[in-house]
C-alpha positions as CSV (number, residue, x, y, z in Angstrom):
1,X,31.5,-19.2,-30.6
2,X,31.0,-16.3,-27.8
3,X,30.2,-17.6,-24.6
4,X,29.1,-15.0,-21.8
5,X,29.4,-14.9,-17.5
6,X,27.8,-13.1,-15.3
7,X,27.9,-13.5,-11.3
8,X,27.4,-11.0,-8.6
9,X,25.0,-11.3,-5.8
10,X,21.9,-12.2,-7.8
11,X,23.4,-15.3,-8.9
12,X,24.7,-15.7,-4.9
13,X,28.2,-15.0,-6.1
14,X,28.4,-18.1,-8.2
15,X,30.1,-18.0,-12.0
16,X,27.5,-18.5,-14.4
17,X,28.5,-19.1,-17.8
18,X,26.3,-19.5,-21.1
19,X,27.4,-19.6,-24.8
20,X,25.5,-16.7,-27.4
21,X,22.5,-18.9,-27.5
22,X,21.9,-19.5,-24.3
23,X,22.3,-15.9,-22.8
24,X,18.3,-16.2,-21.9
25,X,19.3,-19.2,-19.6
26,X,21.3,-16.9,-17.8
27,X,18.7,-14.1,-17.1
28,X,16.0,-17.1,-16.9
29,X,17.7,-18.6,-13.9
30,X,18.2,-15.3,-12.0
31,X,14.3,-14.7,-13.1
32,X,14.1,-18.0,-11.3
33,X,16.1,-17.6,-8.5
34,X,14.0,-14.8,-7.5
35,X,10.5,-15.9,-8.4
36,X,11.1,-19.2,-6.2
37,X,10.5,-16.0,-3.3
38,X,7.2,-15.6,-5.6
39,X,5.7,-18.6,-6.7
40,X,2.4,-16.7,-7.8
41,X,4.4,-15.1,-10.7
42,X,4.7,-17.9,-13.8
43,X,4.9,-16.2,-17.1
44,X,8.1,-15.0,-18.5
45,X,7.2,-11.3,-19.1
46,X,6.0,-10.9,-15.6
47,X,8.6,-12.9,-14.0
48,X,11.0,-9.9,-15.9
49,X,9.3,-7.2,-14.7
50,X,9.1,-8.7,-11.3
51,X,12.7,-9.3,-11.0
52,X,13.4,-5.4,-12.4
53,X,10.7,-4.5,-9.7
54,X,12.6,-6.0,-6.9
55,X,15.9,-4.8,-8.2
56,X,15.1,-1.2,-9.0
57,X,13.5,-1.3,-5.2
58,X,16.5,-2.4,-3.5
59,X,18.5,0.0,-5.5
60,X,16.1,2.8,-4.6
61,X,16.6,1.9,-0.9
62,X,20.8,2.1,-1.2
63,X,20.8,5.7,-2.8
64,X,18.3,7.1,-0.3
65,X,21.1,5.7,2.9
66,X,24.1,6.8,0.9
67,X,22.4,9.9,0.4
68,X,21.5,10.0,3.8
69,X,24.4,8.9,5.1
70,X,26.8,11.2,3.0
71,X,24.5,14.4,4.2
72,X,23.1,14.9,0.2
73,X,19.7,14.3,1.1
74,X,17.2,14.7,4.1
75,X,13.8,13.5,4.1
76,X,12.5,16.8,5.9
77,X,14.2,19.3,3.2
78,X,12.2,16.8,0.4
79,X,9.7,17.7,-1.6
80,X,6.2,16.7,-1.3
81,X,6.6,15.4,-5.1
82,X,9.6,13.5,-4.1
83,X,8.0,11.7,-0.8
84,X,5.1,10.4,-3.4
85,X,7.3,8.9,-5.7
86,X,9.8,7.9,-3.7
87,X,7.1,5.9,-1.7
88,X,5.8,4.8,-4.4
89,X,7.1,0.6,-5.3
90,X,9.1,0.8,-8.6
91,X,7.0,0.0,-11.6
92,X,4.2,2.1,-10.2
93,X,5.5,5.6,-11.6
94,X,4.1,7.1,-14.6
95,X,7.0,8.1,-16.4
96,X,6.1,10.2,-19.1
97,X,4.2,12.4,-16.9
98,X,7.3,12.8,-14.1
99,X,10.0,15.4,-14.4
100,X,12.3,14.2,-11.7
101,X,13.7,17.8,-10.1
102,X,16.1,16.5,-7.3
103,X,19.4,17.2,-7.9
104,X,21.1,15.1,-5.3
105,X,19.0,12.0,-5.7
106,X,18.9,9.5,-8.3
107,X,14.7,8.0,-9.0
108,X,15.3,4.4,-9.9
109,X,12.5,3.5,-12.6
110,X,11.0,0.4,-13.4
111,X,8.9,1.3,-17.2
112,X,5.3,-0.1,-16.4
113,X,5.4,-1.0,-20.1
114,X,8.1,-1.9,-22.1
115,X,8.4,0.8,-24.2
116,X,6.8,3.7,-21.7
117,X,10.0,6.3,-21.4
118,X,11.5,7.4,-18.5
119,X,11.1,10.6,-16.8
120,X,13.2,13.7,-17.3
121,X,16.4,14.4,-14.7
122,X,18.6,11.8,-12.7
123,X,16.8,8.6,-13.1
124,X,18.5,5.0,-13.7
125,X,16.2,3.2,-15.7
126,X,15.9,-0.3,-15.2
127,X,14.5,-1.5,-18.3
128,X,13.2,-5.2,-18.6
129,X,11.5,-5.4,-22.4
130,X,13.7,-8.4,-23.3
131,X,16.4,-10.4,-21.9
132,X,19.3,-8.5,-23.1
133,X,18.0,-5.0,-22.1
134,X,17.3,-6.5,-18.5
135,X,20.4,-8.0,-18.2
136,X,22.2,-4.7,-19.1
137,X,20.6,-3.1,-16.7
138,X,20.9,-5.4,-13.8
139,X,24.9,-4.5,-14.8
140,X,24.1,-1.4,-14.6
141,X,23.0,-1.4,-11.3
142,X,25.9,-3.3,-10.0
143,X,23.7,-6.3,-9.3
144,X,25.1,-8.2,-11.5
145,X,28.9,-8.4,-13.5
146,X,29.1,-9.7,-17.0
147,X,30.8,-10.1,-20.2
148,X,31.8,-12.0,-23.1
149,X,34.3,-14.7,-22.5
């Protein structure tokens, strides 16, 4: 039987561990975990896309210091393209009508629907259309460690 872990600091650092059919428990109590913050938010597929939302936005926030921080980027050489989108919460962005043209910046993108493609150029998408495509891409991220046991 596989059995999978994850931990990192959406699961507060704690070992989680789930056998193959139970992998959904795993994102469910993360999707938990973070809706407690948002008790409005009760069905499954929003809960998802809420938890990818919040995600993609912190991520967002860590490249822009790094960036900033490592002299790649500065808010007054930006575009007025990039300000918009970058201001813009995760989730929001149409992606099949973006071309993302920065070359030292990463967009983090949230699909508003499942299956709506990301834009063209350095993007991480954070994709949230089922358990197992959110889950990879919370690992992606480095919000989150996993693997089969």
């Amino acid at each position: 039987m596989n059995h999978f872990w994850i931990c990192g600091e959406l699961t507060g650092d704690a070992l989680w561990l789930a056998d193959r059919d139970a992998l959904g428990s795993l994102i469910g109590g993360m999707i938990r975990r973070h809706s407690a913050e948002d008790p409005s938010i009760v069905e499954p597929i929003a809960a998802r896309k809420a938890l990818a939302i919040a995600v993609a936005d912190e991520l967002q926030k860590r490249l822009l210091v790094l960036a900033m921080k490592h002299g790649r980027w500065k808010r007054a050489d930006a575009s007025d393209t990039e300000m918009v989108v970058l201001g813009h919460r995760r989730g929001e962005t149409r992606g099949n009508t973006l071309v993302w043209m920065s070359q030292v910046l990463d967009l983090v993108f949230v699909p508003r629907t499942p299956l709506e493609p990301p834009p063209a150029g350095r993007v991480v998408n954070v994709g949230w259309k089922d358990d197992s495509t959110l889950l990879t891409s919370l690992v992606e991220a480095g919000f989150i460690d996993g693997g089969r046991l």
